[in-house]
C-alpha angles and dihedrals in degrees: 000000000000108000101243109240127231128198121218113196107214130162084219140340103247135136099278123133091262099048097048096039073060088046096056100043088051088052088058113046129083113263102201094067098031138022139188128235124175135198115206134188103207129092094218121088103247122223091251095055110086084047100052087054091052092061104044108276137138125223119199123181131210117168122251135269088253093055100050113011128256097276096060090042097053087049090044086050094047091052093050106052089042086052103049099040107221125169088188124051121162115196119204102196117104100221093353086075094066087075096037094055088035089061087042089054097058085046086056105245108173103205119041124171125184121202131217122217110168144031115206107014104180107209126167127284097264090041091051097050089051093039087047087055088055101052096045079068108041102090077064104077116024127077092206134047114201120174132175077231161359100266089041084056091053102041086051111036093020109207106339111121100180110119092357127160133166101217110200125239083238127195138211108247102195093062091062125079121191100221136137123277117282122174138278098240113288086004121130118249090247130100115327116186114194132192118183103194137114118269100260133117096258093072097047115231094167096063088038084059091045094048092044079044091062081032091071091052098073100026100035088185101053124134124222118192116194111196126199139025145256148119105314102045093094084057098054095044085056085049093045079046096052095036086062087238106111095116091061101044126069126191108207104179124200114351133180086202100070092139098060093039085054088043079065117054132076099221140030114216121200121167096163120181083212143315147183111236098314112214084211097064088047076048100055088041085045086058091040104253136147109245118206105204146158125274094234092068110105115269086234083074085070108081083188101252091126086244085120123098119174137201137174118242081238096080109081119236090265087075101029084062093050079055108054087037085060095045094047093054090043079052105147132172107261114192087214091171100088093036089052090047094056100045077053100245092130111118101226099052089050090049095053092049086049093050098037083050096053096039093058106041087056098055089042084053094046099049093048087050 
């Protein structure tokens, strides 16, 4: 029997919270029976990419919106999708997707499924008002309504209930172990904060560097490890240079070993401006460590461990150090597994649903059609 083939709509494959929850979820159907593809809008080879090969996948490529107007997109798109086929396509765009489905759905795909990512994403005046106009018409035009969340459900799709599903950013337990802290290669045994997020505004490096910064003041010989990459990473080594802070801050840049890296720290730092259910802060549970975040991030993010502190942006680093210090000393080994199975943020249970899901809808569509 033909593996059916689903197409996932992405700007670029790298390692965001989106693109790996997909990953995982690759890594874990079965693939004789289903297969990724994937359709990106962006010219650089994303970090996903050599893998999704490897394990069967195709990868297309439209430019963006921004490169050649909307006109030429939406007929791009059209082409596309009436070219390739496809009776499942999966958009995972936020707004964006109303266009996208709204282009599958003249070429007559029969299941699309639009994916919420986030819950409260702040543009500028002129952007919201477009990204507001794509959303009003997005129940339009899917047949299904995913979200990491409750709250990113509602802040996409606003009160429709109709096809809805919360799919989990769900982690791969086996690759966490709950153990206590070891090292980062030459690092003290003291207090290591951690924080695993692309280097835009949204996930707030600057007040990150400002905490670790108060922080230093109480624990001298504390550690801070900053993972990923972006645009504004050249900007926060020059403040962790001017700060007179650079031997304690370490600036890992993209890494395929985030569990081991979490395995090793003593604290999780999240000061979000916002976010919509972020798979990093189930990882950093999954590997049994306090996370320090901000009180804006959904209360599904909590698997109910008591690894989770939270804080207001309102407090000024100052406080939010004093908090991470006492958390660290009141540090205890937290079993989170159980706890992560039962809030459904294991990966195999998610995979099943997801495949299940697919495999169904296909055959429902087919047989109507």
């Amino acid at each position: 029997m033909k593996a059916l083939r689903v197409l996932h709509v992405f700007r670029i494959l790298n390692r965001g919270g989106a693109e790996t929850l997909v990953m995982n979820i690759y890594r874990n159907i079965d693939r004789t029976k289903l297969q990724f593809d994937f359709l990106v809008q962006h010219n650089g080879i994303g970090d996903y990419e050599e893998e999704i090969k490897n394990l069967g996948g195709r990868i297309y490529r439209i430019p963006y919106i921004t490169q050649v107007g909307p006109v030429i997109y939406k007929r791009k798109l059209l082409d596309f999708f009436t070219e390739k086929s496809y009776s499942v396509v999966h958009s995972h765009l936020n707004e964006m997707s109303s266009i996208i489905l709204g282009q599958a759905l003249k070429a007559e795909v029969s299941v699309r499924v639009a994916h919420s990512h986030t819950s409260n994403a702040k543009h500028s005046f002129l952007e919201g008002m477009v990204r507001r106009y794509l959303k009003s018409g997005i129940n339009s035009v899917v047949t299904h309504r995913f979200g990491c969340s409750r709250e990113a459900l509602y802040w996409l799709f606003g009160s429709n209930t109709n096809a809805e599903k919360v799919i989990a950013n769900s982690v791969i337990l086996d690759n966490y172990s709950i153990k206590p802290q070891e090292p980062v290669d030459n690092h003290s045994n003291g207090l290591l904060i951690g924080h695993v997020g692309s280097f835009r505004k949204v996930k707030n490096h600057d007040f990150i560097i400002e905490v670790f910064k108060e922080v230093l003041a109480l624990k001298p010989s504390a550690e801070l490890i900053l993972i990923g990459n972006g645009p504004l990473r050249s900007k926060m080594e020059r403040k962790v240079e001017e700060l007179g802070i650079s031997s304690n801050v370490n600036f890992l840049g993209i890494r395929s070993d985030i569990p081991e890296l979490l395995s090793q720290i003593s604290l999780f730092i999240m000061p979000s401006l916002y976010e919509g259910l972020p798979l990093t802060l189930i990882e950093a549970q999954a590997a049994g460590k306090n996370c320090l975040i901000t009180d804006t991030i959904t209360n599904e993010a909590d698997v109910g461990c008591g690894l989770i502190h939270r804080m207001s942006l309102n407090h000024p680093p100052k406080e939010w150090a004093n908090k991470a210090v006492e958390v660290y000393e009141n540090k205890k080994l937290v079993d989170s597994h159980p706890y992560i199975k039962a809030a459904g943020f294991d990966i195999a249970d998610t995979s099943q649903w997801i495949e299940e899901f697919y495999l169904k809808e296909d055959q429902q569509h087919s047989i109507l059609n």
